[in-house]
C-alpha atoms as a printed R data frame, in Angstrom:
    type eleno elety resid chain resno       x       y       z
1   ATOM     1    CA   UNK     A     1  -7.336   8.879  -1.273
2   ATOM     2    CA   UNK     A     2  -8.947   9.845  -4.729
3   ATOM     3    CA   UNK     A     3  -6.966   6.984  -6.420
4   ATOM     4    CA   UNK     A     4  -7.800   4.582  -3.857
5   ATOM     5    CA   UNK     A     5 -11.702   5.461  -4.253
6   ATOM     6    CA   UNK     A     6 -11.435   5.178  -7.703
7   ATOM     7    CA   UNK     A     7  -9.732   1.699  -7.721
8   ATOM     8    CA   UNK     A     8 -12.192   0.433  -5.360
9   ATOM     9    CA   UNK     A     9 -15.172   1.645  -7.436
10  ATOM    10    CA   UNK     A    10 -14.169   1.353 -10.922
11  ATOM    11    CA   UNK     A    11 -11.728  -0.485 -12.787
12  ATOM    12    CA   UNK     A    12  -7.911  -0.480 -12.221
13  ATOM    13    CA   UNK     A    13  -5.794  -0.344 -15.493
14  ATOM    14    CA   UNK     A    14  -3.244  -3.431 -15.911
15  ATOM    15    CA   UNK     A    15  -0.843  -0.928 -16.981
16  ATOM    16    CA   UNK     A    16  -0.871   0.730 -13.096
17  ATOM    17    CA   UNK     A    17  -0.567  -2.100 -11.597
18  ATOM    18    CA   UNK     A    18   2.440  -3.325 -13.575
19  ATOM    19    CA   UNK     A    19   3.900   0.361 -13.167
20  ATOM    20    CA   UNK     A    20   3.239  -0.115  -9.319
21  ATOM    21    CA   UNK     A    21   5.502  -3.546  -9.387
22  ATOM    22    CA   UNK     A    22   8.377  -2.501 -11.244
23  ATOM    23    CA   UNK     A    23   8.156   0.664  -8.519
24  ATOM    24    CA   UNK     A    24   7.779  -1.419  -5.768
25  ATOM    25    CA   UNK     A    25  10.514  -3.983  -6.745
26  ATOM    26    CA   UNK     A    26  13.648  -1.209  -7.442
27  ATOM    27    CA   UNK     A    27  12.362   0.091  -4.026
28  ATOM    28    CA   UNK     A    28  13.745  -3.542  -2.874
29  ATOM    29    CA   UNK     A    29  16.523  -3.586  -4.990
30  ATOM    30    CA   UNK     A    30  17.514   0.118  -3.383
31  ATOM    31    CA   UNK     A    31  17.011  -1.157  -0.284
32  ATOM    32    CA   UNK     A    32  20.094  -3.649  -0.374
33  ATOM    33    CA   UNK     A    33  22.139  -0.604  -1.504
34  ATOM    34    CA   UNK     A    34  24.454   0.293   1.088
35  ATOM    35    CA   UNK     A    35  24.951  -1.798   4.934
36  ATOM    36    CA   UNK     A    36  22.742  -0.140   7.089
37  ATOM    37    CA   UNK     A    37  19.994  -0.646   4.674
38  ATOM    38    CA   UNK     A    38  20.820  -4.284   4.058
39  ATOM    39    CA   UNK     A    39  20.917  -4.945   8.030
40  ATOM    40    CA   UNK     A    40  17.661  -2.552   8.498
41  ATOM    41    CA   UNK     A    41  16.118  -5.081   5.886
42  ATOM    42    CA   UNK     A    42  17.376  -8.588   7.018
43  ATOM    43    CA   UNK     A    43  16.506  -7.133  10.805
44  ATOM    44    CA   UNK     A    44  12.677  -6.310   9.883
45  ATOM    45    CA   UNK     A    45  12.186  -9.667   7.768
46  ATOM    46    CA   UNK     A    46  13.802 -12.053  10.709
47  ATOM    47    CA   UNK     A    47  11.419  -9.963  13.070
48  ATOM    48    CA   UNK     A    48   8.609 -10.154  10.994
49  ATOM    49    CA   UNK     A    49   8.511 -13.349   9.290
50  ATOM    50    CA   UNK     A    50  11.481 -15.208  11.456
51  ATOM    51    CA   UNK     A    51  13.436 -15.753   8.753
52  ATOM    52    CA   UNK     A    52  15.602 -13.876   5.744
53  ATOM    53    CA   UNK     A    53  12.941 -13.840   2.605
54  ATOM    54    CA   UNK     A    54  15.364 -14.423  -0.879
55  ATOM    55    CA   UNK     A    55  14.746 -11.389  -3.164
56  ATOM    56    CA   UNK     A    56  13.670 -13.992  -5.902
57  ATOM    57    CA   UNK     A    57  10.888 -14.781  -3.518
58  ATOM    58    CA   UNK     A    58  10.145 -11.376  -2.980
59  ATOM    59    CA   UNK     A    59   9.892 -10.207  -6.513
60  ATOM    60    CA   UNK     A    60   7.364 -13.411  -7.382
61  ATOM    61    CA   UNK     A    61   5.044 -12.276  -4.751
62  ATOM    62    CA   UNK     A    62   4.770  -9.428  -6.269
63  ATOM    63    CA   UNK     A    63   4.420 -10.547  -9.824
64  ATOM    64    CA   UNK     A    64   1.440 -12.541  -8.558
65  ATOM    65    CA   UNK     A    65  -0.804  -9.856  -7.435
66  ATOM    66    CA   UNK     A    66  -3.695  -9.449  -9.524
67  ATOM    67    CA   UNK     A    67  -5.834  -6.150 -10.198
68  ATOM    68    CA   UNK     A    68  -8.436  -8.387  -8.643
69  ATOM    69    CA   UNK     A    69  -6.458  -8.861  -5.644
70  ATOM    70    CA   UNK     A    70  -6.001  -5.097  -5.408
71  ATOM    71    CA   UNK     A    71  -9.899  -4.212  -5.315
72  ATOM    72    CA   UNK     A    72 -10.543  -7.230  -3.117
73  ATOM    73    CA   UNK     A    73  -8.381  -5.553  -0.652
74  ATOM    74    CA   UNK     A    74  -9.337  -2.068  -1.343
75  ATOM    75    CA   UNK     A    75 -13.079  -3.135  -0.673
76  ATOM    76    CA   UNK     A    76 -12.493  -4.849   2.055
77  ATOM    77    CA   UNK     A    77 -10.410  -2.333   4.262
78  ATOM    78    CA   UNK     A    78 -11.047   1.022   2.801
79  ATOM    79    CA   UNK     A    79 -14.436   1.095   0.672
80  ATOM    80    CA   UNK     A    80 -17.248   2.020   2.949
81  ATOM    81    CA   UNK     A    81 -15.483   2.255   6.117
82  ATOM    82    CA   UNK     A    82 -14.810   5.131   8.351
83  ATOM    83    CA   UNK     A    83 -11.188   6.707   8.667
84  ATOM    84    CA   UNK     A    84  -9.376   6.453  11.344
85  ATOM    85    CA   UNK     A    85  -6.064   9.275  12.344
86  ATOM    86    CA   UNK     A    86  -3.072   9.424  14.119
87  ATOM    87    CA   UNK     A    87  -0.836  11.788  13.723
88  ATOM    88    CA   UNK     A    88   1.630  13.682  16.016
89  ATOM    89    CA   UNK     A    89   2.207  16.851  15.819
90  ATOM    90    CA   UNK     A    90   0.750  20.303  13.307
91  ATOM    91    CA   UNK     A    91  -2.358  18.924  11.887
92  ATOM    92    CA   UNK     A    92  -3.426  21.895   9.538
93  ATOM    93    CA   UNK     A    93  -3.303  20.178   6.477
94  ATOM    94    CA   UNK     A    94  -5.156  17.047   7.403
95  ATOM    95    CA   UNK     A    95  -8.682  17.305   6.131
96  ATOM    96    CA   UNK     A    96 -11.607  17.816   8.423
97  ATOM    97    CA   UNK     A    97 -13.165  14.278   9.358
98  ATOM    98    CA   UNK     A    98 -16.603  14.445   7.133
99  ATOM    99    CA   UNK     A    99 -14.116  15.294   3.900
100 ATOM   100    CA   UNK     A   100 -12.176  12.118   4.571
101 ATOM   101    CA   UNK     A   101 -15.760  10.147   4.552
102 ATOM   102    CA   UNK     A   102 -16.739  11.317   1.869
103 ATOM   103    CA   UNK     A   103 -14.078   9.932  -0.405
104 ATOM   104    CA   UNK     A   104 -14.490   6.416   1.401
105 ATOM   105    CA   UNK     A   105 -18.060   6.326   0.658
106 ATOM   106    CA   UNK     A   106 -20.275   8.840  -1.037
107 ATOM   107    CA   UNK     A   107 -23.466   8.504   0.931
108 ATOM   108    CA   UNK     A   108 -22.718   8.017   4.569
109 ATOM   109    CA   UNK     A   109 -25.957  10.172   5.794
């Protein structure tokens, strides 16, 4: 939640953002390692977009996100809003609720 805070409110480096894409894109590549995780993928893209999306096409969208499009994102749906939980089950470590809005935005009250 720190890093997100600090992305919204300051500037994100280039070289995170580039080290988040080459992440994100062997995450795909893993994924079509082995059957069950090739039919778990090609099941989730027909269900969400109705059809199979090409890895090609898959690793362009990702090569054109922008820092920009990153803290456009991050201010719209995290910066100044207040959290929302779900969870299921031993919820110990979870922060109390005024902690969490604090990181989202500094001066709520």
């Amino acid at each position: 939640m720190a890093d997100w805070c600090r992305m919204t409110q300051k500037m994100m480096h280039q070289q995170e953002l580039d080290q988040a894409k080459v992440n994100y894109k062997a995450q795909l590549l893993f994924n079509q390692d082995g059957s069950s995780n090739s039919a778990t993928d090609i099941g989730r893209q027909v269900l969400q977009l109705g059809r199979r999306v090409p890895l090609n096409e898959q690793f362009a969208r990702v090569d054109d996100i922008t820092v920009t499009n990153v803290q456009e994102v991050l201010q719209h749906y995290f910066f100044a809003r207040r959290p929302v939980y779900s969870m299921m089950g031993y919820a110990y470590p979870l922060p109390t609720y005024e902690y969490s809005s604090m990181w989202t935005y500094k001066y709520w009250y």
